[in-house]
ROGU-292722 format. One record per atom (N, C-alpha, C, O, CB): residue in one letter; y, z, x. Coordinates in nm, 4 decimals. Each point is the difference from the previous one (the first is absolute). Glycine has a CB too. Example, Ala and Ser with C-alpha at 12.3 -4.5 7.8 and 13.67 -1.06 7.14 Angstrom:
+-------+----------+----------+----------+
! koldo !        Y !        Z !        X !
+-------+----------+----------+----------+
!     A !  -0.5690 !   0.7800 !   1.3190 !
!     A !   0.1190 !   0.0000 !  -0.0890 !
!     A !   0.1200 !   0.0000 !   0.0900 !
!     A !  -0.0019 !   0.0665 !   0.1036 !
!     A !  -0.1154 !   0.0581 !  -0.2928 !
!     S !   0.2223 !  -0.1966 !   0.1542 !
!     S !   0.1190 !   0.0060 !   0.0820 !
!     S !   0.1090 !   0.0730 !  -0.0770 !
!     S !   0.1108 !   0.0169 !   0.0509 !
!     S !  -0.1736 !  -0.2314 !   0.0675 !
+-------+----------+----------+----------+
//
This chain:
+-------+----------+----------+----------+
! koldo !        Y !        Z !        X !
+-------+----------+----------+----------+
!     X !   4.8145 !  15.0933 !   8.4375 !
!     X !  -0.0850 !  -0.0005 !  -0.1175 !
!     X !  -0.1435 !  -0.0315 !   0.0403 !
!     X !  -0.0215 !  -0.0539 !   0.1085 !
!     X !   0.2159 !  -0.0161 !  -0.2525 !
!     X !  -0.3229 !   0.1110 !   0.0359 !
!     X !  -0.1140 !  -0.0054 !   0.0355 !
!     X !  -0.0002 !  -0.1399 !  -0.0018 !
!     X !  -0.0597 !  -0.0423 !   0.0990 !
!     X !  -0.0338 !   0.2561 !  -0.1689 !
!     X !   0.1320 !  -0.2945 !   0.0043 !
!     X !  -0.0500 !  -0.1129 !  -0.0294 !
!     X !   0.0923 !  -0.1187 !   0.1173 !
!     X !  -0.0170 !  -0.1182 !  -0.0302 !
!     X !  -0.0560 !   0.2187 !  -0.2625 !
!     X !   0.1393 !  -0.0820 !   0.3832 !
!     X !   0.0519 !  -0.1422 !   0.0516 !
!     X !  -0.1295 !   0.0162 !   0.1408 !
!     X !  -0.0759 !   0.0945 !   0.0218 !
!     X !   0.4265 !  -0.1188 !  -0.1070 !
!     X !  -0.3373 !  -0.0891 !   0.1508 !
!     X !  -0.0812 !  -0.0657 !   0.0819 !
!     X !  -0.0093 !  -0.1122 !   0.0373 !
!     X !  -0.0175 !  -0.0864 !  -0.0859 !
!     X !  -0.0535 !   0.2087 !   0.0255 !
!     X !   0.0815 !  -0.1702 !   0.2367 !
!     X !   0.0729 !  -0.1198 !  -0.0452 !
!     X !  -0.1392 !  -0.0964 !   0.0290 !
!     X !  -0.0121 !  -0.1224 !  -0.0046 !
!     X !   0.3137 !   0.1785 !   0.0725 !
!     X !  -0.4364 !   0.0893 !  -0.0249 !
!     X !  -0.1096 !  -0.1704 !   0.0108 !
!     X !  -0.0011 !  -0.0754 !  -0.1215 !
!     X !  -0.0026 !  -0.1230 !   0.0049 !
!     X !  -0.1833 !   0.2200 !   0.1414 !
!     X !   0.1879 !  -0.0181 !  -0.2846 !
!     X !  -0.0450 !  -0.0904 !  -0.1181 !
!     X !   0.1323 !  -0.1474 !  -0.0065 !
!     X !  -0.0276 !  -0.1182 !  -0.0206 !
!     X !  -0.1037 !   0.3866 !  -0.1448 !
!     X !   0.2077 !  -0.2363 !   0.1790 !
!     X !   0.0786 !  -0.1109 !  -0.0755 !
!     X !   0.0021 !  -0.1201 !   0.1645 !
!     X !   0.0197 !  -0.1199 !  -0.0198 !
!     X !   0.1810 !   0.3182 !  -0.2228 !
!     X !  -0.2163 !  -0.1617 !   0.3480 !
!     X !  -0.0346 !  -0.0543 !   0.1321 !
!     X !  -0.1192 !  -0.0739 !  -0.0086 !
!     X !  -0.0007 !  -0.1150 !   0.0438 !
!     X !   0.1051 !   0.2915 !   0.0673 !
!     X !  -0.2177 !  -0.1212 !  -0.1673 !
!     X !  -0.1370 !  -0.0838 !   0.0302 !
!     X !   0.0250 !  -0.0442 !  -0.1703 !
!     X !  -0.0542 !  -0.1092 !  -0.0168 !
!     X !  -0.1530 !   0.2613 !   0.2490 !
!     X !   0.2487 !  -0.1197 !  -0.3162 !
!     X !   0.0063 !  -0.0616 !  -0.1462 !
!     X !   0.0916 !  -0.1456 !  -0.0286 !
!     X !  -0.0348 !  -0.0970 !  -0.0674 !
!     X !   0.0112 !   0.3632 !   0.0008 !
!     X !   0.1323 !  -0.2486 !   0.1307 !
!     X !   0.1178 !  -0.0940 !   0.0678 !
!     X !  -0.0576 !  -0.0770 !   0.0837 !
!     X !   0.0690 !  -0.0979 !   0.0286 !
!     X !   0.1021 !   0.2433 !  -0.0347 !
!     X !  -0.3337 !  -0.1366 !   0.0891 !
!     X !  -0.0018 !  -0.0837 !   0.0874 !
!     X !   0.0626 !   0.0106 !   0.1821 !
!     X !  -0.0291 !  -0.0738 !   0.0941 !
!     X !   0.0259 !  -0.0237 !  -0.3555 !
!     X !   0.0596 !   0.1711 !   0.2592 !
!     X !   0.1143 !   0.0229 !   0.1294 !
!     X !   0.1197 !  -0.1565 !  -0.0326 !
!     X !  -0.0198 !  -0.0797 !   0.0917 !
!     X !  -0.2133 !   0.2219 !   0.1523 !
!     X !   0.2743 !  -0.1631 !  -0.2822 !
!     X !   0.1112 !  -0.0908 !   0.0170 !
!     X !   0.1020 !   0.0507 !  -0.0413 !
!     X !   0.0106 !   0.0746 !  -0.0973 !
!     X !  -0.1214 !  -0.2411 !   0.0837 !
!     X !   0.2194 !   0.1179 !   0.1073 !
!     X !   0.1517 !   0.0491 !   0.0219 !
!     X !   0.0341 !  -0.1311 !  -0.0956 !
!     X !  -0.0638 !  -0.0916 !  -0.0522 !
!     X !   0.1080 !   0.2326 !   0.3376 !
!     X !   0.1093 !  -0.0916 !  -0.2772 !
!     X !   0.0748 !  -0.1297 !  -0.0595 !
!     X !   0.0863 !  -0.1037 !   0.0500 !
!     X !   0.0783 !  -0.0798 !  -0.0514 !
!     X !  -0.0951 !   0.2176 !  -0.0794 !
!     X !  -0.0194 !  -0.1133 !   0.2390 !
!     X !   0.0337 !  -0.1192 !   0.0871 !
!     X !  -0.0540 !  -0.1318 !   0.0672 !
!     X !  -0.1172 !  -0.0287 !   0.0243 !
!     X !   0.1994 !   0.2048 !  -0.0149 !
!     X !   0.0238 !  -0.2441 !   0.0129 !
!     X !  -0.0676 !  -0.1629 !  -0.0246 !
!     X !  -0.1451 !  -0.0104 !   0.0971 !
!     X !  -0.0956 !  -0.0584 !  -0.0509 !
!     X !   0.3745 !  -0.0770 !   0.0210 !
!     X !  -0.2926 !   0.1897 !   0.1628 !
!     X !  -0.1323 !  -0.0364 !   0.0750 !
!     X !  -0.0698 !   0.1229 !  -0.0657 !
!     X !  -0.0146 !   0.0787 !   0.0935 !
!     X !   0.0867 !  -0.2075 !   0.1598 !
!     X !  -0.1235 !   0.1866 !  -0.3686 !
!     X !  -0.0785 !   0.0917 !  -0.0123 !
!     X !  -0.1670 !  -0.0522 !   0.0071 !
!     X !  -0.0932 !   0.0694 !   0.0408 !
!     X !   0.3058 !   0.0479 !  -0.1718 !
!     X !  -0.2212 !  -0.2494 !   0.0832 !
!     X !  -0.1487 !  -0.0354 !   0.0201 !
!     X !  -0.0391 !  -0.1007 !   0.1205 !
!     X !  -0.0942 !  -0.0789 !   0.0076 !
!     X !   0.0830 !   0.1140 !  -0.2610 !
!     X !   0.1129 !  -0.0068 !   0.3430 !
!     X !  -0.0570 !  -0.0683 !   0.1374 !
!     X !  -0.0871 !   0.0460 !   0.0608 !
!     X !  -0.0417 !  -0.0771 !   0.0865 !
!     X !   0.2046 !   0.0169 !  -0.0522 !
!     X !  -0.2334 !   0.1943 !  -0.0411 !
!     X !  -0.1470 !   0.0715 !   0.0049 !
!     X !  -0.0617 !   0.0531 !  -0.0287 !
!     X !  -0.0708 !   0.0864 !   0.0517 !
!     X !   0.0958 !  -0.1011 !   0.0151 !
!     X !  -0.0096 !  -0.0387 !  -0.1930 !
!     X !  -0.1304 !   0.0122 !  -0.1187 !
!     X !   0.0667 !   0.1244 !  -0.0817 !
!     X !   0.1048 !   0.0426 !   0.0487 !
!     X !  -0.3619 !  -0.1192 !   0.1089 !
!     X !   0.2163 !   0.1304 !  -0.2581 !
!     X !  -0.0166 !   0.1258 !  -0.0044 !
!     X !   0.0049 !   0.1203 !   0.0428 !
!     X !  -0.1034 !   0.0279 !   0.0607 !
!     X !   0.0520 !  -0.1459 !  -0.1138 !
!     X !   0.1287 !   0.2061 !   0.0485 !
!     X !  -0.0443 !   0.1215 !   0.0864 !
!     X !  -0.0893 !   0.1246 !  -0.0267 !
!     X !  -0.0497 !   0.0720 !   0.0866 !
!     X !   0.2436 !  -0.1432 !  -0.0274 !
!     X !  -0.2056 !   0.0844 !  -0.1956 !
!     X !  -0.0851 !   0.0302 !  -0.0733 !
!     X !  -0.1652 !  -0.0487 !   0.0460 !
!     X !  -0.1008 !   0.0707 !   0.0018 !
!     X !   0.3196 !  -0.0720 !  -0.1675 !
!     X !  -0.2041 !  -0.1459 !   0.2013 !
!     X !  -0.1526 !  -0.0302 !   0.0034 !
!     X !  -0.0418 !   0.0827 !   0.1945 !
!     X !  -0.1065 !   0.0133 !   0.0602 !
!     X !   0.1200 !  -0.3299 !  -0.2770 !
!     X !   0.1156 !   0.3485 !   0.2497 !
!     X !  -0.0149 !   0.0725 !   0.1416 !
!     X !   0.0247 !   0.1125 !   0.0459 !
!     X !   0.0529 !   0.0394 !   0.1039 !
!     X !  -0.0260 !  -0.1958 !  -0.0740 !
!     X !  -0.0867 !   0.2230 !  -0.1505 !
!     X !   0.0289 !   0.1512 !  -0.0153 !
!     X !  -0.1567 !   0.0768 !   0.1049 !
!     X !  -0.1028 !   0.0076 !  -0.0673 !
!     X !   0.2612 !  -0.0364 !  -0.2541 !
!     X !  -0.1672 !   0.0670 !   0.4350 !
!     X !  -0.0898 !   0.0439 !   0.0720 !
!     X !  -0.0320 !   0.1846 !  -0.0533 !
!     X !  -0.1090 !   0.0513 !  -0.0257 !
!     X !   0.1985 !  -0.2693 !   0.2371 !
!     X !   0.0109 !   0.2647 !  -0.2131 !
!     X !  -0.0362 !   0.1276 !  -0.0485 !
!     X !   0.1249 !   0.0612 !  -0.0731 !
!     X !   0.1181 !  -0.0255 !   0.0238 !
!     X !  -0.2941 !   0.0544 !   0.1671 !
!     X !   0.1198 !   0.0658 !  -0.2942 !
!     X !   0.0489 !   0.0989 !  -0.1071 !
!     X !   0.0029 !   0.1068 !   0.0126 !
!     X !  -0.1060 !   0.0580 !  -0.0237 !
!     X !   0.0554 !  -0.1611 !  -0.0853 !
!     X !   0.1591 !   0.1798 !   0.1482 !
!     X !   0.0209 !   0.1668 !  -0.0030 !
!     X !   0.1202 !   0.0136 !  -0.1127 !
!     X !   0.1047 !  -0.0616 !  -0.0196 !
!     X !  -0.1687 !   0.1239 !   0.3067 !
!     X !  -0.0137 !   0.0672 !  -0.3625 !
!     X !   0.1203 !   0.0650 !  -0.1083 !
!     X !  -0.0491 !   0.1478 !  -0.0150 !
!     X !  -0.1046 !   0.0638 !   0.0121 !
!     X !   0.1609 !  -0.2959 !  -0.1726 !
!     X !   0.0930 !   0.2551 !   0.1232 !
!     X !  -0.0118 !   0.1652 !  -0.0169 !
!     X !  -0.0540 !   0.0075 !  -0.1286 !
!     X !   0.0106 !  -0.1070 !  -0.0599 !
!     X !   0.1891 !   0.1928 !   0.1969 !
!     X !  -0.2434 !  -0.0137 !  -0.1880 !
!     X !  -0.0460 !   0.0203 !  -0.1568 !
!     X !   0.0811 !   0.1101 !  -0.0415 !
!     X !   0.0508 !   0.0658 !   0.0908 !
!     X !  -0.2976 !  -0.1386 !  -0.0769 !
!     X !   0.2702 !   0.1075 !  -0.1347 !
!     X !   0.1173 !   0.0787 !  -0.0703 !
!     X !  -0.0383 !   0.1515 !   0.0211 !
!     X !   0.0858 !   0.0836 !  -0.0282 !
!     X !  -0.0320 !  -0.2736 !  -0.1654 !
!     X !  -0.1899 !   0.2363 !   0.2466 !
!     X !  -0.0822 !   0.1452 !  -0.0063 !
!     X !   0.0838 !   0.0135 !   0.1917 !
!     X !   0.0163 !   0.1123 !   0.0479 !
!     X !  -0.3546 !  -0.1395 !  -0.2694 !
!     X !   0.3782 !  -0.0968 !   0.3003 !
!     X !   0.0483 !   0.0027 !   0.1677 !
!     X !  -0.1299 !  -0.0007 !   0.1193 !
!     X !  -0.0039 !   0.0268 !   0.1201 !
!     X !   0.2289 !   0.1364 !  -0.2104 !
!     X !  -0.3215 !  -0.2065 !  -0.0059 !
!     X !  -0.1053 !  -0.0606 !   0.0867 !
!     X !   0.0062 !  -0.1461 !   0.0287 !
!     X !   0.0285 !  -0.0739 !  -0.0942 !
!     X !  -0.1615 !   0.2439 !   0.0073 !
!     X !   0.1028 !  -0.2380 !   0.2417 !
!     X !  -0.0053 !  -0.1082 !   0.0333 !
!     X !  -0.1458 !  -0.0803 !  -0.0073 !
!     X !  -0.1073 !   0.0401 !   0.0452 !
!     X !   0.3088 !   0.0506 !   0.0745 !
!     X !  -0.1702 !  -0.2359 !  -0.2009 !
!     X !  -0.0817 !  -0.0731 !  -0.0177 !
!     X !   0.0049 !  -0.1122 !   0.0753 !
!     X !   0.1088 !  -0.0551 !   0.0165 !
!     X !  -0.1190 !   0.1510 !  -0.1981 !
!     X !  -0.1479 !  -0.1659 !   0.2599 !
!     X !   0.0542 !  -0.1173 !   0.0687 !
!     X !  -0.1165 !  -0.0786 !  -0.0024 !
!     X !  -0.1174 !   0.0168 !   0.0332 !
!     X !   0.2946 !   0.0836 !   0.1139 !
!     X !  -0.1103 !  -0.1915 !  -0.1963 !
!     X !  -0.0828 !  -0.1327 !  -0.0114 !
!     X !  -0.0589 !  -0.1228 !   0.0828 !
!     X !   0.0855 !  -0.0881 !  -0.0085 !
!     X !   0.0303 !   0.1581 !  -0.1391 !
!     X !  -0.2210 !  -0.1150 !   0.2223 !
!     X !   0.0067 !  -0.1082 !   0.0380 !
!     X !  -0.1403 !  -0.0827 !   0.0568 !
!     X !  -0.0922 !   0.0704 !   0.0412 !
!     X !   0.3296 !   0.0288 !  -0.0155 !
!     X !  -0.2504 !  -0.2235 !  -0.0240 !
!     X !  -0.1399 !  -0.0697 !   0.0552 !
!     X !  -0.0649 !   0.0565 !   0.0685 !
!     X !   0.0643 !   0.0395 !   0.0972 !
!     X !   0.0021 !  -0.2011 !  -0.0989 !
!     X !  -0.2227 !   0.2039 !   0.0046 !
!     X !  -0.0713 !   0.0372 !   0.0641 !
!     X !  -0.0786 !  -0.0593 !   0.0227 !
!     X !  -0.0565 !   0.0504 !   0.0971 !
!     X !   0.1101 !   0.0819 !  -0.1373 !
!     X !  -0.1401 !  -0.2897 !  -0.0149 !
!     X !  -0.0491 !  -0.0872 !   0.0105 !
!     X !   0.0633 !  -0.1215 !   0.0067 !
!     X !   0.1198 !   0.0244 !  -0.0144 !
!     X !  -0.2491 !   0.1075 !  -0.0570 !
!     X !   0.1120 !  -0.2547 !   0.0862 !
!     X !   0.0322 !  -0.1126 !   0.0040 !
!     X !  -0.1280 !  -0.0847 !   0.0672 !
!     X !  -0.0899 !   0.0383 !   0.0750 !
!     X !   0.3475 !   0.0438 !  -0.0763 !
!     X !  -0.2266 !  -0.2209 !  -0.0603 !
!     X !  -0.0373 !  -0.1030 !   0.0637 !
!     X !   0.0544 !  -0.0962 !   0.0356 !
!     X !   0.0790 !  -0.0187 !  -0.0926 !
!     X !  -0.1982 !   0.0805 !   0.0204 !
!     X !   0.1414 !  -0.1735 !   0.1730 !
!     X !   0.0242 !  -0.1506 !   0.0867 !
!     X !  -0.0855 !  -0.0629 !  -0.0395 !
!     X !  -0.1195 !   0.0293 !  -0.0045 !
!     X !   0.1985 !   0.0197 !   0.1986 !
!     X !  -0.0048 !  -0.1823 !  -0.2414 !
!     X !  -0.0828 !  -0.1350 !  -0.0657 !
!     X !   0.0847 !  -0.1073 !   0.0442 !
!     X !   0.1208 !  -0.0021 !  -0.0232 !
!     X !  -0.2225 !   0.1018 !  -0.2004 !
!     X !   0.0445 !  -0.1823 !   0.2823 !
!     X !   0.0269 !  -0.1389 !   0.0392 !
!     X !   0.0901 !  -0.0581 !  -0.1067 !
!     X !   0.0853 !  -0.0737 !   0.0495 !
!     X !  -0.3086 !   0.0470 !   0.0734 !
!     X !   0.2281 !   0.0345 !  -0.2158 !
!     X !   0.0958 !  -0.0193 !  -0.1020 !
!     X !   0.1090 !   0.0574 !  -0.0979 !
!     X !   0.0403 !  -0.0231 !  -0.1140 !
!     X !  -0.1991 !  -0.0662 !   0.1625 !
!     X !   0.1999 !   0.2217 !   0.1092 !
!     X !   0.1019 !   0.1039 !  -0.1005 !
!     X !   0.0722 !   0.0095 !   0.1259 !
!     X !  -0.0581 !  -0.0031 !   0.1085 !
!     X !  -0.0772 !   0.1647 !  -0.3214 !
!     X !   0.3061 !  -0.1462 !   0.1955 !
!     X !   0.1042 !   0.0284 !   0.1170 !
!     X !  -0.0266 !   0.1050 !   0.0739 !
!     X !   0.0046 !   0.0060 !   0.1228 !
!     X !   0.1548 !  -0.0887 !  -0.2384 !
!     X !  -0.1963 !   0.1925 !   0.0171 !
!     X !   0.0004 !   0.1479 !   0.0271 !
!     X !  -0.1207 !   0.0808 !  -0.0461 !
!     X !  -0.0307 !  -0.0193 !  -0.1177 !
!     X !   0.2695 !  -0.0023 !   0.1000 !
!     X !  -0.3269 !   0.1235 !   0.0982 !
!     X !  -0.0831 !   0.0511 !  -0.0563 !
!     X !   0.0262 !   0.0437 !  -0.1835 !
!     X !   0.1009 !   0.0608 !  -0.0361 !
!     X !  -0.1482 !  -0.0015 !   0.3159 !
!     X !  -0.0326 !  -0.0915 !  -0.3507 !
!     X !  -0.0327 !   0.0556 !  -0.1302 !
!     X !  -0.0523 !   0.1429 !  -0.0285 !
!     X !  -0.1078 !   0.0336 !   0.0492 !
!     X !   0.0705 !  -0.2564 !  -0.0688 !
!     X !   0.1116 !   0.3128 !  -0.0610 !
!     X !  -0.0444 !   0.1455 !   0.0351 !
!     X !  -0.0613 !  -0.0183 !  -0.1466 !
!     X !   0.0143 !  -0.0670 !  -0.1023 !
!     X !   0.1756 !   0.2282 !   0.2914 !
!     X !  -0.3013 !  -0.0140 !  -0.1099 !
!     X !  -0.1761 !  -0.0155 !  -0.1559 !
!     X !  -0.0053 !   0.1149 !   0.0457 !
!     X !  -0.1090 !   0.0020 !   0.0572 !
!     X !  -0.0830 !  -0.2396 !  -0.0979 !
!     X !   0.2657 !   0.3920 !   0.0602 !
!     X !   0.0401 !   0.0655 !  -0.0179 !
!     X !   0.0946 !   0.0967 !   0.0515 !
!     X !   0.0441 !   0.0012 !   0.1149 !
!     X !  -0.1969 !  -0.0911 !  -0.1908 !
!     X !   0.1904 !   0.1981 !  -0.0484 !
!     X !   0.1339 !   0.0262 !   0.0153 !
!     X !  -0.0246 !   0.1647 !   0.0288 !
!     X !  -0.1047 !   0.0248 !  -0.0598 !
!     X !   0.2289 !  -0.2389 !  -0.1080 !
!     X !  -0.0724 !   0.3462 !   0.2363 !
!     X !  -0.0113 !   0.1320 !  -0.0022 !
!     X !   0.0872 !   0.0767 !   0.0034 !
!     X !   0.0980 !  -0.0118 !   0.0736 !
!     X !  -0.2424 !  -0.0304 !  -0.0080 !
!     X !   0.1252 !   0.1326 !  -0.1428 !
!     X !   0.0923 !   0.0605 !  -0.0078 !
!     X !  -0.0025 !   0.1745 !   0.0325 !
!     X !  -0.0909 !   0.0774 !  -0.0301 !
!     X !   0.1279 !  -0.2946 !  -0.1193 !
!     X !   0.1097 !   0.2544 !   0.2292 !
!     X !  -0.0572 !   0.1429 !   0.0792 !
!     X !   0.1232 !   0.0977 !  -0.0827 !
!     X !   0.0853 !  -0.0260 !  -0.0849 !
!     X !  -0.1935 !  -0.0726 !   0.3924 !
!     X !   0.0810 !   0.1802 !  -0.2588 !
!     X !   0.0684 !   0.1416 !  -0.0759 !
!     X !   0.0323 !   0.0893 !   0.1044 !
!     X !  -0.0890 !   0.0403 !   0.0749 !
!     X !  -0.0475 !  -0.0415 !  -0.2877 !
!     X !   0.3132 !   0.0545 !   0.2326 !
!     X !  -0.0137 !   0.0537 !   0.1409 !
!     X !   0.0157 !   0.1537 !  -0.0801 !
!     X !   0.0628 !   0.0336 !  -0.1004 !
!     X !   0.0564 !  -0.2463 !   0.3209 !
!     X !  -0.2104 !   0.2896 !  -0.1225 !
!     X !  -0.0149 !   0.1233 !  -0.0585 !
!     X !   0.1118 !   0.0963 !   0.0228 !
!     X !   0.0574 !   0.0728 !  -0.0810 !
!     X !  -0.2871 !  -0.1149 !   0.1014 !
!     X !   0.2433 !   0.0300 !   0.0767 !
!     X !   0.1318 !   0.0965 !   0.0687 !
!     X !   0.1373 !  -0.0514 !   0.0301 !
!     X !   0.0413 !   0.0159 !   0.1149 !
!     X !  -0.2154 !   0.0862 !  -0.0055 !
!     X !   0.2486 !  -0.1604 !  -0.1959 !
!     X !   0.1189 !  -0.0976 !  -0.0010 !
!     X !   0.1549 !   0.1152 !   0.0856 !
!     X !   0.1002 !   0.0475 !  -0.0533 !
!     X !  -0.2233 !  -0.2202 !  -0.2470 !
!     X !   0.0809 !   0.1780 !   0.4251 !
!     X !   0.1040 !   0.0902 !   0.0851 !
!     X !   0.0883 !  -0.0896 !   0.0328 !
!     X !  -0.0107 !  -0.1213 !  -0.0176 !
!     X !  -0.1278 !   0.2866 !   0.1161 !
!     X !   0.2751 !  -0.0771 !  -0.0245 !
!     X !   0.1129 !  -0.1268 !  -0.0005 !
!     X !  -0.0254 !  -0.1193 !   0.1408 !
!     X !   0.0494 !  -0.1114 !   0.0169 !
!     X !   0.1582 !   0.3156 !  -0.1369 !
!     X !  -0.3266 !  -0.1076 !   0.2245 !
!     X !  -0.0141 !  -0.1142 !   0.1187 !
!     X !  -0.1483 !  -0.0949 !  -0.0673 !
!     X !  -0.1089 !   0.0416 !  -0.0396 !
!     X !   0.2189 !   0.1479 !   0.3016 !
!     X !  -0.0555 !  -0.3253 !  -0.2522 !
!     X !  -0.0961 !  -0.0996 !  -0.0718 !
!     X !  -0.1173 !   0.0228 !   0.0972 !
!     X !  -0.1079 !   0.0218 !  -0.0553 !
!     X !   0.2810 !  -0.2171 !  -0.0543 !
!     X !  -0.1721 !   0.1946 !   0.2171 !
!     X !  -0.0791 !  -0.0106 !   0.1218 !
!     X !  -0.1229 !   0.0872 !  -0.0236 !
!     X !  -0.1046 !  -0.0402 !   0.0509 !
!     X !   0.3095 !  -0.0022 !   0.1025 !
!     X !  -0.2079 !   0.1711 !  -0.2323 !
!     X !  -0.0550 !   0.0637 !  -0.0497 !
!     X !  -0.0519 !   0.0203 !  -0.0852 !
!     X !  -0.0766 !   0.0942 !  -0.0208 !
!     X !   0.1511 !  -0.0771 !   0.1111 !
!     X !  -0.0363 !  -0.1233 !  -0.1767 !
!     X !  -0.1025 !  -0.0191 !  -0.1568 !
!     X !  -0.1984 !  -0.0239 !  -0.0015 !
!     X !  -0.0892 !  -0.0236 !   0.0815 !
!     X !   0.3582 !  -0.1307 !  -0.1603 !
!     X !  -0.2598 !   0.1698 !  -0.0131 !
!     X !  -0.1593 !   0.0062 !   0.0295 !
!     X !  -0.0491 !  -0.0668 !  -0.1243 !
!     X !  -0.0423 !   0.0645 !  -0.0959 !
!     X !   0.0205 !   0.1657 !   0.2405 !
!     X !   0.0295 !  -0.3880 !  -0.1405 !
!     X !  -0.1078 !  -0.0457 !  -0.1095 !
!     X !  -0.1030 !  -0.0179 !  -0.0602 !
!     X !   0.0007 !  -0.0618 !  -0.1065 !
!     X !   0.0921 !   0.0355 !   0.1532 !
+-------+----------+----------+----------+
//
């Protein structure tokens, strides 16, 4: 169906399983590095940080922005895509 997908209910849910150590590292959701999805037309979409910054007072760089590419020629060898 057009409509299932499992980033939404994954990053909406948070990433947590239902099992007892699920928040022994953090979130998984908050450690989502990059986003690829097919879109319903079978073009590939992909998401991810292109900026960031490091602050003396953060674990992990803070991303201040996000890009997003469009692969034009979605053939079956990935190696060959062209975003």
């Amino acid at each position: 169906a057009g409509t299932v997908g499992a980033t939404g209910g994954y990053m909406g849910g948070t990433g947590l399983s239902g099992t007892a150590g699920m928040r022994m590292f953090g979130y998984a959701a908050d450690q989502v590095v990059q986003v690829e999805m097919v879109l319903p037309t079978g073009g590939h979409v992909r998401f991810s940080p292109t900026e960031w910054v490091n602050g003396d007072q953060l674990a992990w760089p803070r991303t201040t922005k996000v890009t997003g590419w469009c692969n034009s020629n979605p053939v079956e060898d990935e190696t060959e895509w062209e975003w």
